[in-house]
C-alpha positions in Angstrom: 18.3 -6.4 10.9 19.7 -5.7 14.7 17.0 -7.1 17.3 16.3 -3.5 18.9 15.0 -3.1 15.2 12.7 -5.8 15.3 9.0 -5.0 14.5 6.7 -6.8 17.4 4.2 -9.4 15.9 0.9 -10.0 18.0 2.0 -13.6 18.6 5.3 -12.4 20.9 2.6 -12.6 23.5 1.6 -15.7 22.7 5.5 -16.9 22.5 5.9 -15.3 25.8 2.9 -17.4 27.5 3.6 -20.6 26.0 7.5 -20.0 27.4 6.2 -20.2 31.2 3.7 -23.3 31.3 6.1 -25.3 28.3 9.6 -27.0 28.6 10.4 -26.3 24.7 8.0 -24.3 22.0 7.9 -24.8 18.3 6.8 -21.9 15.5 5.8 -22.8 12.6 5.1 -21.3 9.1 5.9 -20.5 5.5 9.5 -19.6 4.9 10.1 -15.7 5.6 7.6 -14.8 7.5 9.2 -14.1 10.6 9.9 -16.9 12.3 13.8 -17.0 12.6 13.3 -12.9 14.1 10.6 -14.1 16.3 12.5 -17.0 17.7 15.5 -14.9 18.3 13.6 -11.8 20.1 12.8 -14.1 22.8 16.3 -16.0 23.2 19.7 -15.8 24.5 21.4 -18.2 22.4 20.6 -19.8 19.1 21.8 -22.7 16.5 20.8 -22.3 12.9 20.7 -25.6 11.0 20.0 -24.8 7.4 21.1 -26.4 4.6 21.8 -26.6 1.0 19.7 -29.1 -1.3 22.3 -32.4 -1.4 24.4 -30.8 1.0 24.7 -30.6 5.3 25.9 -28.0 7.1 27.7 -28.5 10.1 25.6 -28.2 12.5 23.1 -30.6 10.8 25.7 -32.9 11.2 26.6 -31.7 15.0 23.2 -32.5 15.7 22.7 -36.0 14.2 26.0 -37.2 15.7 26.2 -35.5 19.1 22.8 -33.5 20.0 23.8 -32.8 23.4 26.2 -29.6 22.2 23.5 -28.3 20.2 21.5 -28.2 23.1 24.2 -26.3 25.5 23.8 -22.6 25.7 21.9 -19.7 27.8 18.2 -20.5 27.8 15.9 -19.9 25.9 17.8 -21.5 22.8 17.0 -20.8 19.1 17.5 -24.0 17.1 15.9 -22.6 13.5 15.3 -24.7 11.0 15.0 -27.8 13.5 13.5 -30.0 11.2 16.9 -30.8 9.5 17.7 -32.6 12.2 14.5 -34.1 13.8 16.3 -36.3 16.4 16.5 -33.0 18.0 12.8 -33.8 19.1 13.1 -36.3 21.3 16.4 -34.8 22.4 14.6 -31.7 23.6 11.9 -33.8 25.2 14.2 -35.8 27.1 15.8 -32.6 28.1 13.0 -30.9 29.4 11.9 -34.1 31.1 14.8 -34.1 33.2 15.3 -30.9 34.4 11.8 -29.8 34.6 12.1 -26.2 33.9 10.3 -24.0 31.4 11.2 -21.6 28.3 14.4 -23.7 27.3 13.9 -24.2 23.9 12.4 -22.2 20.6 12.7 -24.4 17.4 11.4 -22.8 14.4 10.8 -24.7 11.0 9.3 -23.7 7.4 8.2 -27.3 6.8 6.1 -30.6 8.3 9.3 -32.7 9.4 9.8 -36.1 8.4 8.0 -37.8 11.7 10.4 -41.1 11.0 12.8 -41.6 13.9 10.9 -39.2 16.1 9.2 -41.6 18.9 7.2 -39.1 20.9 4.6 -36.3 20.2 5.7 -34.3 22.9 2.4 -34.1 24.0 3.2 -31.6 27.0 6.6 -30.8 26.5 6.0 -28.6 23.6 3.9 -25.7 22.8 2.7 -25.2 18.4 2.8 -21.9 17.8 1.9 -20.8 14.1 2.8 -17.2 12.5 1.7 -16.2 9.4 2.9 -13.2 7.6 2.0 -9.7 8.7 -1.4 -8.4 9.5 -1.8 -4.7 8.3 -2.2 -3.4 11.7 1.9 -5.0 12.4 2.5 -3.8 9.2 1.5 -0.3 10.4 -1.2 0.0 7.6 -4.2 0.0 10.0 -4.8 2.1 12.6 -6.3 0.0 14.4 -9.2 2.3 16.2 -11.1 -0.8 16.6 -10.5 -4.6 18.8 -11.6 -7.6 16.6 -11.8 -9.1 20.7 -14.5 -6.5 21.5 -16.0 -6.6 18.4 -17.0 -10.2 19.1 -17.8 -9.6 22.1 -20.9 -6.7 21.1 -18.3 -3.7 22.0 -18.0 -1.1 19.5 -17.3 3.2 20.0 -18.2 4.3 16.8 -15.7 6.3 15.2 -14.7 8.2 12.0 -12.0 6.0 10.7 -10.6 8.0 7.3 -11.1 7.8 3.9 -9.3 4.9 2.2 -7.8 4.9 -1.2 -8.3 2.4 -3.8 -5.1 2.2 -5.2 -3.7 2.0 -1.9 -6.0 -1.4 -1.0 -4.8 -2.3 -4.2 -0.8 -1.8 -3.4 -1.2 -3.5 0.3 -2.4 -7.5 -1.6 -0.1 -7.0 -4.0 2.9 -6.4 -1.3 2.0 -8.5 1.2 2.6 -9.1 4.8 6.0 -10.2 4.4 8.4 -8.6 6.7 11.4 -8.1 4.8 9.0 -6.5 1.9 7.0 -4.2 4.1 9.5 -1.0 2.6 9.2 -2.0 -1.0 6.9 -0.9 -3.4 4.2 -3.4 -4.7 5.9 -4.0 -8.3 9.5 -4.4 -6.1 7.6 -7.2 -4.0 6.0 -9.0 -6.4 9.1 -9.4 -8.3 10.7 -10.6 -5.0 8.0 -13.0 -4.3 8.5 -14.4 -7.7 11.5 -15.5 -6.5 10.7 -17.0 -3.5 8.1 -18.9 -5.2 11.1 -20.3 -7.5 12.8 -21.3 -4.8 9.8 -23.5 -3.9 9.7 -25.0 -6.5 13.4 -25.6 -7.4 14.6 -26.2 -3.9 12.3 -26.5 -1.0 10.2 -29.4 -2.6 12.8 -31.7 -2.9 14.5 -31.2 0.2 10.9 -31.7 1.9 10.8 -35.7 1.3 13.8 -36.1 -1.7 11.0 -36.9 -4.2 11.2 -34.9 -7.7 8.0 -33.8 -8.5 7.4 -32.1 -12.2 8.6 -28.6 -11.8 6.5 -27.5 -14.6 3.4 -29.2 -13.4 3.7 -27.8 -10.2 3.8 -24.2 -11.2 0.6 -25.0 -13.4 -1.3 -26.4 -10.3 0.2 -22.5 -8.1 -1.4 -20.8 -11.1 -4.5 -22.5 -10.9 -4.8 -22.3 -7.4 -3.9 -18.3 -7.7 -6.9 -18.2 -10.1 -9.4 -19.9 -7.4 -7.6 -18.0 -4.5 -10.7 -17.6 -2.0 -13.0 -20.1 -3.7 -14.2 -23.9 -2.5 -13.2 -25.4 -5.6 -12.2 -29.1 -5.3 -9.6 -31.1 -6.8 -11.5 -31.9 -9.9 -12.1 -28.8 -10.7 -8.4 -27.5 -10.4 -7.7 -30.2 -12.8 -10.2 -29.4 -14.8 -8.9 -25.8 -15.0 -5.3 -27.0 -15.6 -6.6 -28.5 -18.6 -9.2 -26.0 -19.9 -7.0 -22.8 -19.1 -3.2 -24.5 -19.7 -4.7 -27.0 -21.9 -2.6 -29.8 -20.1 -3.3 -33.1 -18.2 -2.7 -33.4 -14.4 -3.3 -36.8 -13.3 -5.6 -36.4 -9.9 -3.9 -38.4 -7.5 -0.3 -36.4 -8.9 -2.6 -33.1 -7.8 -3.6 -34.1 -4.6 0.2 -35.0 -3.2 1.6 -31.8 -4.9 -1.7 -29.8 -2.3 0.2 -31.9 0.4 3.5 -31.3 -0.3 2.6 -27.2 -0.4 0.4 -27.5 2.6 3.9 -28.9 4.2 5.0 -26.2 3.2 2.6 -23.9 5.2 2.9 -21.9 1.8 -1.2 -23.1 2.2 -3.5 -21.6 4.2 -6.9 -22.7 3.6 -10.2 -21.8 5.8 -12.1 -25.1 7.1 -15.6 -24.9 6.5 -18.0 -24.3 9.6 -20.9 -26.9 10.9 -20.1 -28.0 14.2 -21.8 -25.0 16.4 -25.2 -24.4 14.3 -26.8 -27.7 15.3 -29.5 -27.3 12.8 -31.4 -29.7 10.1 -29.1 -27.6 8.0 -26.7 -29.7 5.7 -23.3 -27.7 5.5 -20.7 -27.9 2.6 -17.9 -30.0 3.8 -14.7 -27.9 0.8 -12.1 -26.0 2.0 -12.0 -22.4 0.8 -8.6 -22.4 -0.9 -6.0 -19.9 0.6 -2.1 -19.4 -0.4 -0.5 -18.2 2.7 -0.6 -14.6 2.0 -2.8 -12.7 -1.6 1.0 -11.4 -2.5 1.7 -14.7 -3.6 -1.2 -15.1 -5.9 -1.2 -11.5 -7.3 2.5 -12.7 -8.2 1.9 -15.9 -10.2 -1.3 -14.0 -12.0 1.4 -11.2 -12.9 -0.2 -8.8 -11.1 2.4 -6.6 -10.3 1.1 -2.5 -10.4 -1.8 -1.4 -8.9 -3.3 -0.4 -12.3 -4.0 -3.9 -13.1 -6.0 -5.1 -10.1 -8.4 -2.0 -10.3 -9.1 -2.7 -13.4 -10.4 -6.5 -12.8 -12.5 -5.8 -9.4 -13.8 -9.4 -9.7 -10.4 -10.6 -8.9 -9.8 -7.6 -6.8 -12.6 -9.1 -4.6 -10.8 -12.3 -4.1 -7.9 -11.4 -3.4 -9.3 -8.5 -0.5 -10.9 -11.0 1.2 -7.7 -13.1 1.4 -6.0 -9.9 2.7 -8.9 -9.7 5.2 -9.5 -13.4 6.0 -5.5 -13.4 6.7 -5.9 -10.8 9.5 -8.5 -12.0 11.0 -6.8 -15.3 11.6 -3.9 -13.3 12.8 -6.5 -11.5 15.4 -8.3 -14.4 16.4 -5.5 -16.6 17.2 -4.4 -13.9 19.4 -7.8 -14.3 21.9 -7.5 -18.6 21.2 -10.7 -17.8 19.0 -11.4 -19.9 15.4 -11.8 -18.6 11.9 -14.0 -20.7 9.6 -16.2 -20.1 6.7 -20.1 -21.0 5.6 -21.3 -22.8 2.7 -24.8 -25.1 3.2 -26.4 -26.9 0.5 -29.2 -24.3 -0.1 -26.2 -21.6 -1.5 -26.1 -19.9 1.5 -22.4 -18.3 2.5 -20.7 -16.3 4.7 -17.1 -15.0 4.2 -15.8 -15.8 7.4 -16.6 -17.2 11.1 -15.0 -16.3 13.8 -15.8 -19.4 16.8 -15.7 -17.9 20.6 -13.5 -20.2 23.3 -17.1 -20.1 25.1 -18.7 -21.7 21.7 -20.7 -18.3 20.3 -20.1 -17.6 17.1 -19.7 -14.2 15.0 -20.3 -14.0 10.8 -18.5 -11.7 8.7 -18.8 -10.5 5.0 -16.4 -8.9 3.1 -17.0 -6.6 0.6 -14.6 -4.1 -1.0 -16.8 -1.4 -2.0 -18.9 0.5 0.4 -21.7 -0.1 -2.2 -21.9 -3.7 -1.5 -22.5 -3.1 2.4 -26.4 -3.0 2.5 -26.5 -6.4 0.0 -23.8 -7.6 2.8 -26.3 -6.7 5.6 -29.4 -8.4 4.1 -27.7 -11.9 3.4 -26.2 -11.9 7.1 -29.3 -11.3 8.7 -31.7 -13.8 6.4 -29.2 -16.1 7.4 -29.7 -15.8 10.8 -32.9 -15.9 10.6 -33.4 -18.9 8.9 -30.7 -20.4 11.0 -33.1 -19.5 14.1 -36.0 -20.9 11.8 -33.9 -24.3 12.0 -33.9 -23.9 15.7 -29.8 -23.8 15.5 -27.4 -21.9 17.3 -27.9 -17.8 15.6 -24.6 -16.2 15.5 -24.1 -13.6 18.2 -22.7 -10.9 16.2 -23.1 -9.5 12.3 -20.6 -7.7 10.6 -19.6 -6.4 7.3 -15.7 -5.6 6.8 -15.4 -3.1 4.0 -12.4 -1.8 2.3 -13.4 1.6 1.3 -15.6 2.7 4.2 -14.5 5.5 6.1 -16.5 5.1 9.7 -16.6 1.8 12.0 -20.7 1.5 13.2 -23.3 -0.1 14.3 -26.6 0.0 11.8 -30.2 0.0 12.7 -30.6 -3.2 11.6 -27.9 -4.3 14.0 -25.2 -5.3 11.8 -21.7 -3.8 12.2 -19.4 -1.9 9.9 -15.7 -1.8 10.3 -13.1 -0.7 7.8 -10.4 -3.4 7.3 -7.6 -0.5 7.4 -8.8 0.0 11.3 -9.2 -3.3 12.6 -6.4 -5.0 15.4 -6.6 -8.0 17.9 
């Protein structure tokens, strides 16, 4: 791909910010989601440092033995794949201390680097940026009638939006927003991401820390994860479903640093559960709700690879929609500096997804697939609320349902909004 042929991603503005008030900016996320296109989009010079397992490139070497002509170059530099050579950190820092100018560095990197031998944060030096992989509305699958940002805010033209298709819901989670898939066809995709997903396993986990974890064991704990994609389930219980599905042993301390090693990965991205603004006697469930980093990748190790087969189990359908959802809504929020949780209190009350203001108000969303399930979607939204207000906590300032299959974005009587997923941008 020539740059004039690059796609824009919502966080290039982002990128472009953090390049005037930073010395050096780092993006971060899973492998192929954009990162090494994003980095070079907005630089004049770059340096990749990526490397075979058991083997170093050159410029790994370059780096660790004389990291001054790394650095050399127009400005901004690319250096992808930094963490290869993390001496480069401190490098950069020192770099940027001394010359005191802004937007001279992008390093990009598809793990957590080692943080041996690297002496400073860079508290100040640096700017984290995170991409994920595409939101339908980059993707070009939304039309994006309607701002998520305005939304929030109580702003909302209501519009006729378009029928949406089933099948075609169906074909966009098995996809995925990854880049380089966004031309294939859902069976062509999945069979890609299987791939990538071998590569995982077979390379990127050992050249994380060096450590050889049980290939097989790990591909057992992906599968059960894939079958509790958008659940709270803990530890124990993906162990226990390891054992009652796979009929084999994981031992639980083994599970918990494989989750760590894939969360350094960023091939995780779960929700964190949401207490902190309600201030309320309510006591609030303290679980994750487990994400992979896009639904492709858990419609691939369930071997859903045709459209056919998620249609006709609408209980995992479900699931995996509201991954596809809660992944753009991340992607939107970040876009505004706003937070995406979710809600789960001790009396089984829930919400699919919070969305936290900078100015603390909160909005809750449901998702639902079917148009159908809006008015049951409604209801539990506002009891909550209520009850909330009951508590004498902090109500959420907006209620919305994102559906799948309705065809108008609107505001009901009772208050509570409507927006199809397939017309929804920052």
């Amino acid at each position: 791909m020539e740059i004039k042929n690059y796609k824009k991603r919502i966080v290039d503005d982002k990128i472009e910010h953090y390049l005037k008030i930073f010395g050096a900016i780092s993006i971060e996320g899973p492998k192929y989601c954009g990162k090494t296109w994003a980095g070079r989009y907005h630089s004049n010079s770059e340096v990749l440092l990526h490397k075979k397992t058991g083997e170093l490139s050159n410029n790994v070497e370059l780096a660790k033995i004389s990291p001054s002509l790394i650095l050399e170059g127009e400005k901004p530099k690319l250096i992808d794949e930094w963490q290869e050579a993390t001496n480069l950190w401190d490098e950069i820092r020192a770099d940027v201390d001394k010359t005191g100018l802004k937007g001279q560095y992008i390093l990009t990197g598809s793990s957590t680097p080692n943080r041996k031998g690297i002496s400073h944060s860079g508290a100040g030096r640096y700017g984290k940026i995170y991409l994920r992989t595409m939101s339908l509305f980059e993707s070009g699958d939304s039309t994006g009638d309607i701002s998520l940002k305005e939304l929030c805010h109580n702003k909302l033209t209501p519009k006729l939006t378009g029928e949406v298709d089933l099948r075609h819901l169906a074909g966009l989670i098995i996809r995925g927003g990854w880049p380089g898939n966004i031309d294939y066809s859902p069976k062509d995709s999945s069979e890609a991401i299987q791939e990538y997903i071998k590569l995982i396993i077979d390379d990127d986990l050992i050249r994380l820390d060096g450590v050889n974890r049980d290939k097989h064991k790990v591909k057992l704990l992906l599968k059960s994860l894939a079958r509790n994609e958008s659940t709270t389930v803990s530890n124990m219980t993906l162990k226990k479903d390891i054992s009652d599905i796979d009929h084999e042993d994981i031992d639980i301390d083994t599970l918990a640093s494989y989750l760590n090693a894939l969360d350094k990965l960023y091939l995780l991205d779960n929700d964190e559960p949401f207490s902190s603004n309600i201030r309320s006697s309510i006591r609030v469930k303290q679980l994750e709700k487990r994400h992979f980093a896009d639904p492709s990748i858990a419609c691939s190790l369930l071997n859903i690879k045709e459209e056919e087969k998620l249609i006709n189990n609408l209980e995992t359908f479900g699931f995996l929609f509201e991954a596809m959802v809660e992944r753009d809504l991340k992607i939107y929020a970040d876009s505004f500096n706003a937070k995406c949780y979710h809600y789960q209190d001790y009396q089984n009350r829930e919400v699919d997804s919070i969305i936290e203001l900078e100015n603390g108000e909160w909005c809750a969303f449901e998702i639902k697939l079917g148009a159908n399930k809006i008015d049951e979607a409604a209801k539990n939204l506002l009891t909550l609320k209520q009850e909330i207000k009951q508590e004498n906590g902090k109500v959420p300032s907006v209620l919305c349902v994102i559906c799948g299959l309705s065809n108008a974005a609107y505001k009901r009587p009772d208050g509570v909004y409507v927006i199809p997923i397939t017309a929804l941008r920052p």
